[in-house]
ZALO-636949 format. One record per atom (N, C-alpha, C): residue in three letters; residue number from 1; x, z, y. Coordinates in Angstrom, 1 decimal, m for minus. Layout:
N
rest:ala nr:NUM X:X Z:Z Y:Y
...
//
This chain:
93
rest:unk nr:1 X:m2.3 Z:1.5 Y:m12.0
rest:unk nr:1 X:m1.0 Z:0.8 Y:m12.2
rest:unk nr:1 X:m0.9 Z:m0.3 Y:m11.2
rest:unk nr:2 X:0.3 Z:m0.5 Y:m10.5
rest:unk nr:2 X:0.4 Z:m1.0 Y:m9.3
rest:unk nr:2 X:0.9 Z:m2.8 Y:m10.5
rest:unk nr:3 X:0.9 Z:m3.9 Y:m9.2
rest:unk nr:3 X:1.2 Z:m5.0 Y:m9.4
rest:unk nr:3 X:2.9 Z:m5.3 Y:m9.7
rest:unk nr:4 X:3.3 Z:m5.6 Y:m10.7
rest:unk nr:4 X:4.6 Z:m5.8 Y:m10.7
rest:unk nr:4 X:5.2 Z:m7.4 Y:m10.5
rest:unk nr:5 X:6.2 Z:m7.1 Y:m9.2
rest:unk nr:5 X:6.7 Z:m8.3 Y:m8.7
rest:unk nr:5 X:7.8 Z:m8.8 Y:m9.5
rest:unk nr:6 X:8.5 Z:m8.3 Y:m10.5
rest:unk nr:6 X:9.5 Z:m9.0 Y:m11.1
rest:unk nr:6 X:8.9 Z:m10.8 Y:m11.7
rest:unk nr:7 X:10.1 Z:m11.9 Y:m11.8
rest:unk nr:7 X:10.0 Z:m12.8 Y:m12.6
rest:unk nr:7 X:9.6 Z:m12.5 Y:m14.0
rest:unk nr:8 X:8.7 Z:m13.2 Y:m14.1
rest:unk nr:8 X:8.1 Z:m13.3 Y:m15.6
rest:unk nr:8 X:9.4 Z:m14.5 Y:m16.8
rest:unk nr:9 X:9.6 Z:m13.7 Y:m17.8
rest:unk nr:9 X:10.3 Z:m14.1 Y:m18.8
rest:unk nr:9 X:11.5 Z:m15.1 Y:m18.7
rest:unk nr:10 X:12.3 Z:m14.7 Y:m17.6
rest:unk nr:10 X:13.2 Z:m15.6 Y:m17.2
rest:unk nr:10 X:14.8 Z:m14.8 Y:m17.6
rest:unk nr:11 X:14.5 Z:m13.5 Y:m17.5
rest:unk nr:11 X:15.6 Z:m12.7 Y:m17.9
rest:unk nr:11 X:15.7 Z:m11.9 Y:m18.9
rest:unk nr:12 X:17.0 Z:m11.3 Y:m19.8
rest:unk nr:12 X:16.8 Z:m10.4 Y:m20.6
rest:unk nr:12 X:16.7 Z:m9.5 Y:m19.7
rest:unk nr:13 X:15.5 Z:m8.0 Y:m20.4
rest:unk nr:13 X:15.9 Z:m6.8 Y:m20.1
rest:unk nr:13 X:16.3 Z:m5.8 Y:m20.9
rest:unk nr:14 X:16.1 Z:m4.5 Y:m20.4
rest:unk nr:14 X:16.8 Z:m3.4 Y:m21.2
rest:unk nr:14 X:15.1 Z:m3.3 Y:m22.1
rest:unk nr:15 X:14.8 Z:m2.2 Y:m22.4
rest:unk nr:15 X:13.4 Z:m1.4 Y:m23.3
rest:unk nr:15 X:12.9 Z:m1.4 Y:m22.1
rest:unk nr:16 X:11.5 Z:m1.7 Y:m22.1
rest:unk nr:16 X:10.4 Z:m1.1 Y:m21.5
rest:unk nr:16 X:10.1 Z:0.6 Y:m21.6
rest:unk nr:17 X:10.1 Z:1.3 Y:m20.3
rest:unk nr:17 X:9.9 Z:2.8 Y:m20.1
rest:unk nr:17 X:9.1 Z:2.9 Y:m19.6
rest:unk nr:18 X:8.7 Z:4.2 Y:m19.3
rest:unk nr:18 X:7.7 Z:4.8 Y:m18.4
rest:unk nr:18 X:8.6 Z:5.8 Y:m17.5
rest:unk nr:19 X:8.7 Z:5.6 Y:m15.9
rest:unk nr:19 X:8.8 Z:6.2 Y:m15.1
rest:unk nr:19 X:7.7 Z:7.0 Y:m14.2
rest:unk nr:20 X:7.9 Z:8.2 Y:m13.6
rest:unk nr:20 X:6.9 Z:8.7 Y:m12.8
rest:unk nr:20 X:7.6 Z:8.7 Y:m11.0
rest:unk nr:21 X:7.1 Z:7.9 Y:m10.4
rest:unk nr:21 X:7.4 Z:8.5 Y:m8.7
rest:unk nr:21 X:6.1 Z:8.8 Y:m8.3
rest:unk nr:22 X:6.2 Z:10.1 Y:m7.9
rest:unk nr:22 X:5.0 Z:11.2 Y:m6.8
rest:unk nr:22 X:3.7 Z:11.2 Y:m7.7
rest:unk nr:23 X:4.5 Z:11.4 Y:m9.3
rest:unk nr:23 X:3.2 Z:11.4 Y:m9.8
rest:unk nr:23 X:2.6 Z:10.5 Y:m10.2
rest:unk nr:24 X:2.9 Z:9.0 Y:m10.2
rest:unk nr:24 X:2.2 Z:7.9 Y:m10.1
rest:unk nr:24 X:3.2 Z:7.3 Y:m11.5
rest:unk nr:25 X:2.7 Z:6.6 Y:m12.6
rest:unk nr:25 X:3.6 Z:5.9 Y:m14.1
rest:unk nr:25 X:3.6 Z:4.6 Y:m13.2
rest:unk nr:26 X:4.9 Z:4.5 Y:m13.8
rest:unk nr:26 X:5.5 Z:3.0 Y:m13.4
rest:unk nr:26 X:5.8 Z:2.4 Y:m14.5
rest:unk nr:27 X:6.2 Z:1.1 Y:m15.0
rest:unk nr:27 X:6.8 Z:0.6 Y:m16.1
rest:unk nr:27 X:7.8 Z:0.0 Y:m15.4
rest:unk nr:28 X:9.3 Z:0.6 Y:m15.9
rest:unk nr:28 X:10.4 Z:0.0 Y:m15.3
rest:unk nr:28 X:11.6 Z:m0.5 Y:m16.7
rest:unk nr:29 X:12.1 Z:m1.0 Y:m16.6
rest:unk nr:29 X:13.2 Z:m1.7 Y:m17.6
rest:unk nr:29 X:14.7 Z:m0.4 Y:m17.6
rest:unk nr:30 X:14.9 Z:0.0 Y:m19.1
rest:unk nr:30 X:16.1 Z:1.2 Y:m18.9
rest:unk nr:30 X:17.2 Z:0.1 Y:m18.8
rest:unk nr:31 X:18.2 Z:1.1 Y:m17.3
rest:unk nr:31 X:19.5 Z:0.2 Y:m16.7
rest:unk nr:31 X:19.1 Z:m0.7 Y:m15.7
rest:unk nr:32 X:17.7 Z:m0.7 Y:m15.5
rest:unk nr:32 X:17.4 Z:m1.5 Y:m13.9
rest:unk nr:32 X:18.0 Z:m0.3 Y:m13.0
rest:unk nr:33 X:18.1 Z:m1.1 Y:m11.9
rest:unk nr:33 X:18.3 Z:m0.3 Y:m10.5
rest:unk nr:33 X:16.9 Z:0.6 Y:m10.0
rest:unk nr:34 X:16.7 Z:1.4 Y:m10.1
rest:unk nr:34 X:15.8 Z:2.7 Y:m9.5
rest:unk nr:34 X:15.0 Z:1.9 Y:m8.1
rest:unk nr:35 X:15.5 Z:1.5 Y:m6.9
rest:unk nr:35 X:15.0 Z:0.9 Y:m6.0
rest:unk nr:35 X:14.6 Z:m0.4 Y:m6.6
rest:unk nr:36 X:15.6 Z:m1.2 Y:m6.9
rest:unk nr:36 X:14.3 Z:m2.4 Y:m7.2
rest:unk nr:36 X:13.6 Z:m2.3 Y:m8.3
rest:unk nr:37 X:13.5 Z:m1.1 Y:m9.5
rest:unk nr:37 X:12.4 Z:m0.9 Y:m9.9
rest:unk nr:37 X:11.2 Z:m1.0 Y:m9.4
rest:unk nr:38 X:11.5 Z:0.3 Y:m7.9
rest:unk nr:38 X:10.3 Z:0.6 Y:m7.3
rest:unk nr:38 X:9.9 Z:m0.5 Y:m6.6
rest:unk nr:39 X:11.0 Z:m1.3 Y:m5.7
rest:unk nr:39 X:10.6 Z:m2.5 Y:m5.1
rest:unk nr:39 X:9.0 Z:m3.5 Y:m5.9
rest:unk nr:40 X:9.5 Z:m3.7 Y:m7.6
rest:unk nr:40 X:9.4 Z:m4.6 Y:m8.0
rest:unk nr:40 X:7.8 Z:m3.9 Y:m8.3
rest:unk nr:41 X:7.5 Z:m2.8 Y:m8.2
rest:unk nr:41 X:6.2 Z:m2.0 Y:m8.5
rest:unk nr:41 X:5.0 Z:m2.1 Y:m7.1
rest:unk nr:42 X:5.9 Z:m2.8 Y:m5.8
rest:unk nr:42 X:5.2 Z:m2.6 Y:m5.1
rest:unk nr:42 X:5.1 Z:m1.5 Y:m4.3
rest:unk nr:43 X:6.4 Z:m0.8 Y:m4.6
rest:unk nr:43 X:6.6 Z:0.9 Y:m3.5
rest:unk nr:43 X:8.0 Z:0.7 Y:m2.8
rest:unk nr:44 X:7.7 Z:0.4 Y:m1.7
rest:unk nr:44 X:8.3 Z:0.0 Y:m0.7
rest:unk nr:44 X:8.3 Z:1.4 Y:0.5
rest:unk nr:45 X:7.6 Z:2.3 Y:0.3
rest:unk nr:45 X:8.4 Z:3.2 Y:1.1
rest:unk nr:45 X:8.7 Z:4.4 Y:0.4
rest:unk nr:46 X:9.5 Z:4.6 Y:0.2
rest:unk nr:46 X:10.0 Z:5.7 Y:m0.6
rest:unk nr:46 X:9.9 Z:7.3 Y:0.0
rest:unk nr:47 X:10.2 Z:7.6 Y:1.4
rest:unk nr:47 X:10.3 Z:8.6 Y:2.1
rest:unk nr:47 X:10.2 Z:8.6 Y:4.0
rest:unk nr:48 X:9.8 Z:9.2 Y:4.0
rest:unk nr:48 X:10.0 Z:9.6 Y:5.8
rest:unk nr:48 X:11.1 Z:10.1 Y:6.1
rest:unk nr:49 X:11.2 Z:10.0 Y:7.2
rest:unk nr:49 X:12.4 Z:9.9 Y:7.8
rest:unk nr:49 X:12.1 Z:11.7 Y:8.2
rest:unk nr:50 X:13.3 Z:12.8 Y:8.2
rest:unk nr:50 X:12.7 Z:14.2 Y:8.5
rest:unk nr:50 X:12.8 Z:14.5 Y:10.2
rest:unk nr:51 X:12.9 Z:13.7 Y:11.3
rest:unk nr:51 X:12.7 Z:14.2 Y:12.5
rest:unk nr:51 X:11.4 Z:13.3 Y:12.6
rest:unk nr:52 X:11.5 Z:12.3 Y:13.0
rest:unk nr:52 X:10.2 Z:11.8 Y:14.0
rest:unk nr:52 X:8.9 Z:11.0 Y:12.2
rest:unk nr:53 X:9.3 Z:11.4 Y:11.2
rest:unk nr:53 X:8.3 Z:11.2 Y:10.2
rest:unk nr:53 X:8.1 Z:9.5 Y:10.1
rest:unk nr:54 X:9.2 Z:9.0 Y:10.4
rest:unk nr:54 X:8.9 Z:7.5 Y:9.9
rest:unk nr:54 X:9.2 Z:7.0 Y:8.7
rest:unk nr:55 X:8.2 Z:5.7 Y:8.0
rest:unk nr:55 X:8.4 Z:5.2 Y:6.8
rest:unk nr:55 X:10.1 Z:5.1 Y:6.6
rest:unk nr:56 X:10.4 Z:5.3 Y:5.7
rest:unk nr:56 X:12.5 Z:4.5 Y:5.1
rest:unk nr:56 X:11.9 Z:4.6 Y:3.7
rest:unk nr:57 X:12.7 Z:2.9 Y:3.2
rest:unk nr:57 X:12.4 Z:2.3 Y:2.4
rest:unk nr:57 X:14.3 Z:1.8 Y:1.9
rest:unk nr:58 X:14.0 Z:0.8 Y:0.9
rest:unk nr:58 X:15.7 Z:0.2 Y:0.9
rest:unk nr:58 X:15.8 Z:m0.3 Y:1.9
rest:unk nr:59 X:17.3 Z:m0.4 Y:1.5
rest:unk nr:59 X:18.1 Z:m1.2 Y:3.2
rest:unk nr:59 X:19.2 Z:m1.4 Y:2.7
rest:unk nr:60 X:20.3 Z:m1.2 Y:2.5
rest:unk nr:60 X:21.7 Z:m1.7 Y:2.4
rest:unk nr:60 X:22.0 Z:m2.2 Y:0.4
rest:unk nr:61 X:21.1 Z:m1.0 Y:0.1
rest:unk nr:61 X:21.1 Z:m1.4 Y:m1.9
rest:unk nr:61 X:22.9 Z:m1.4 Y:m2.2
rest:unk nr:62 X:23.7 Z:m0.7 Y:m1.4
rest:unk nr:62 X:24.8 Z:m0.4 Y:m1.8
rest:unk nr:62 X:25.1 Z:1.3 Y:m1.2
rest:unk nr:63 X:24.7 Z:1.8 Y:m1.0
rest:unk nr:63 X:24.7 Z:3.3 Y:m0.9
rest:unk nr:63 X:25.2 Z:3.4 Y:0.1
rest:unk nr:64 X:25.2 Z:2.8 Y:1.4
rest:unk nr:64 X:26.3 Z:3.5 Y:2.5
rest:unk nr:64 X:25.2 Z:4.0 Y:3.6
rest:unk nr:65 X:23.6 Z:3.6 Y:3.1
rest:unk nr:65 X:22.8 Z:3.9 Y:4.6
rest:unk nr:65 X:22.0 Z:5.3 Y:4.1
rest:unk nr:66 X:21.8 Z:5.3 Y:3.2
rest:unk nr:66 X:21.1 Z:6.8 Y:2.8
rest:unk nr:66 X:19.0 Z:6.7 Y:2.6
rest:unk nr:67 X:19.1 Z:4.9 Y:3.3
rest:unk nr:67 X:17.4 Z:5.5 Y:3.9
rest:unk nr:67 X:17.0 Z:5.8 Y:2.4
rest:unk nr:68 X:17.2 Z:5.2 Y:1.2
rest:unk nr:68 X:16.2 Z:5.5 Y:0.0
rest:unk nr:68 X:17.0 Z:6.8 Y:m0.9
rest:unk nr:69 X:17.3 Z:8.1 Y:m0.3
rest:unk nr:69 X:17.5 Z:9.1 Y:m0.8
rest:unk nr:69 X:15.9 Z:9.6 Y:m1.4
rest:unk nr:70 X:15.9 Z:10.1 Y:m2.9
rest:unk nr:70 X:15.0 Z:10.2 Y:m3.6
rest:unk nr:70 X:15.4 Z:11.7 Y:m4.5
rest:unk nr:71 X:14.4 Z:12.4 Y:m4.9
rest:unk nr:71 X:14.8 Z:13.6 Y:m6.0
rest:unk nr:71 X:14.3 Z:12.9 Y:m7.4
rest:unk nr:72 X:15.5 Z:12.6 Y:m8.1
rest:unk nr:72 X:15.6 Z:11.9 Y:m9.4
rest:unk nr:72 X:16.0 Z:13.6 Y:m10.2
rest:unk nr:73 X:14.6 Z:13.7 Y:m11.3
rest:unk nr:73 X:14.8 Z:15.1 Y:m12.4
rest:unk nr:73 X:15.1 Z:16.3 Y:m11.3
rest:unk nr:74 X:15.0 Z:16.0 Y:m10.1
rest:unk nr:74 X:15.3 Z:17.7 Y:m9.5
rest:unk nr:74 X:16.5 Z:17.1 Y:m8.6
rest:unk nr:75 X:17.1 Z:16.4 Y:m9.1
rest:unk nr:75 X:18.3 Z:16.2 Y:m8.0
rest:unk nr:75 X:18.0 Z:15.4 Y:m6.7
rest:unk nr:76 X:18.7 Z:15.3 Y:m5.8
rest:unk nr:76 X:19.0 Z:14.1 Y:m4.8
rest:unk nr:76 X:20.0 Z:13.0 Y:m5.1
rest:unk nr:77 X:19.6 Z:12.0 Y:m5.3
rest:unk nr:77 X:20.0 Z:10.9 Y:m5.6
rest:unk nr:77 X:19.8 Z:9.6 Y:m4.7
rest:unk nr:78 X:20.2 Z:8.1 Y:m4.9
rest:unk nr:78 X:20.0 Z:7.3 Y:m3.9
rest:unk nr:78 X:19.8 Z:6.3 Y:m5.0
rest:unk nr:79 X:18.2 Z:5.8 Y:m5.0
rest:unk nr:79 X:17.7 Z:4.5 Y:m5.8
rest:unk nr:79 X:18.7 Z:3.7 Y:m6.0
rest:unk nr:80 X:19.4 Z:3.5 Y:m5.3
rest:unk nr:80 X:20.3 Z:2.1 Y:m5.5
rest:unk nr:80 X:21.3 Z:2.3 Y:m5.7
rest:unk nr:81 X:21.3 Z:3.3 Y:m6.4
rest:unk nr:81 X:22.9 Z:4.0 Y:m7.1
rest:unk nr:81 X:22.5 Z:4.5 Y:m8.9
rest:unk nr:82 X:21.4 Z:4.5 Y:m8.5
rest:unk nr:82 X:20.4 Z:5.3 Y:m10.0
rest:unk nr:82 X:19.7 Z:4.0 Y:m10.9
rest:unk nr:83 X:20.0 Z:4.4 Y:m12.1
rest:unk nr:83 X:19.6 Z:3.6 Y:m13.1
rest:unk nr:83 X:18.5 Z:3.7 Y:m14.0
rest:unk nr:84 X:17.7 Z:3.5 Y:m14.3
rest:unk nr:84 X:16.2 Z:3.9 Y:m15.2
rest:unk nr:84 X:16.8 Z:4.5 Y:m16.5
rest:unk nr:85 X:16.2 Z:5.6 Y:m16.6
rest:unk nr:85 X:15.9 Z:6.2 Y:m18.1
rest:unk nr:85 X:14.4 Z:6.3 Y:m18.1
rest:unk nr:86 X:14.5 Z:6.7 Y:m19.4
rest:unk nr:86 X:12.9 Z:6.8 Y:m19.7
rest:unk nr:86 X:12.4 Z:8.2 Y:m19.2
rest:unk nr:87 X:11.0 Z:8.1 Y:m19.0
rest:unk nr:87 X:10.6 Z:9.7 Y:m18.3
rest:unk nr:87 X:11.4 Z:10.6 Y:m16.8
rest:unk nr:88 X:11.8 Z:9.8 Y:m16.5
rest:unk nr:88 X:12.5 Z:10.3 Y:m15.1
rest:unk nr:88 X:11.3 Z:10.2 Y:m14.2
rest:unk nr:89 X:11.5 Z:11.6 Y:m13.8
rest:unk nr:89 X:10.7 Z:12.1 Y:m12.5
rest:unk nr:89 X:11.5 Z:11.8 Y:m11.0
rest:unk nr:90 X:10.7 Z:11.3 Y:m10.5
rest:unk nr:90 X:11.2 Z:10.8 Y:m8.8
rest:unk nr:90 X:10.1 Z:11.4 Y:m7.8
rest:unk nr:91 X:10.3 Z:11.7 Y:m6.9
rest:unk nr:91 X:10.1 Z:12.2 Y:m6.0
rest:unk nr:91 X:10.0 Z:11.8 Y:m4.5
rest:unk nr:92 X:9.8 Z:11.9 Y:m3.8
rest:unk nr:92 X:9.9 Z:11.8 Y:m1.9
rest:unk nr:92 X:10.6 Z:13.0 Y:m1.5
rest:unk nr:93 X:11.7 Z:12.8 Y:m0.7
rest:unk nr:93 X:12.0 Z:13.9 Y:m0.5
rest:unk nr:93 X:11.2 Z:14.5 Y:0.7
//
């Protein structure tokens, strides 16, 4: 289990879940943001880039740059458009 960067006890959250990215459980809050979930887990690169294979991670956190395209349940999705449920499978694309 990776180190989690959120503030400690300063805000409400949703339920404590269990998320899976690449395989790996996360504990994320249901109705957080997907990327700063992952942010807050300490997974900062989400995917490679598909020509020259570079790290992309967030960047804009309003959906208009694409770098944190993710497969949320099978689909393609963008972290920072996607909200936690419980048991959601993520992926690298």
């Amino acid at each position: 289990m990776t180190k989690d960067l959120r503030e400690k006890n300063i805000y409400d959250r949703g339920k404590l879940v269990k998320i899976y990215f690449n395989g790996e459980k996360i504990l994320a809050y249901e109705g957080e943001n997907l990327a700063s979930a992952l942010y807050a887990s300490n997974k900062k690169i989400l995917r490679s880039s598909p020509n020259l294979n570079m790290p992309r991670g967030i960047f804009c956190l309003i959906g208009s740059c694409q770098e944190c395209l993710l497969l949320v349940n099978g689909k393609r999705k963008l972290a920072c458009l996607t909200y936690i449920k419980e048991n959601m499978l993520i992926e690298s694309i």
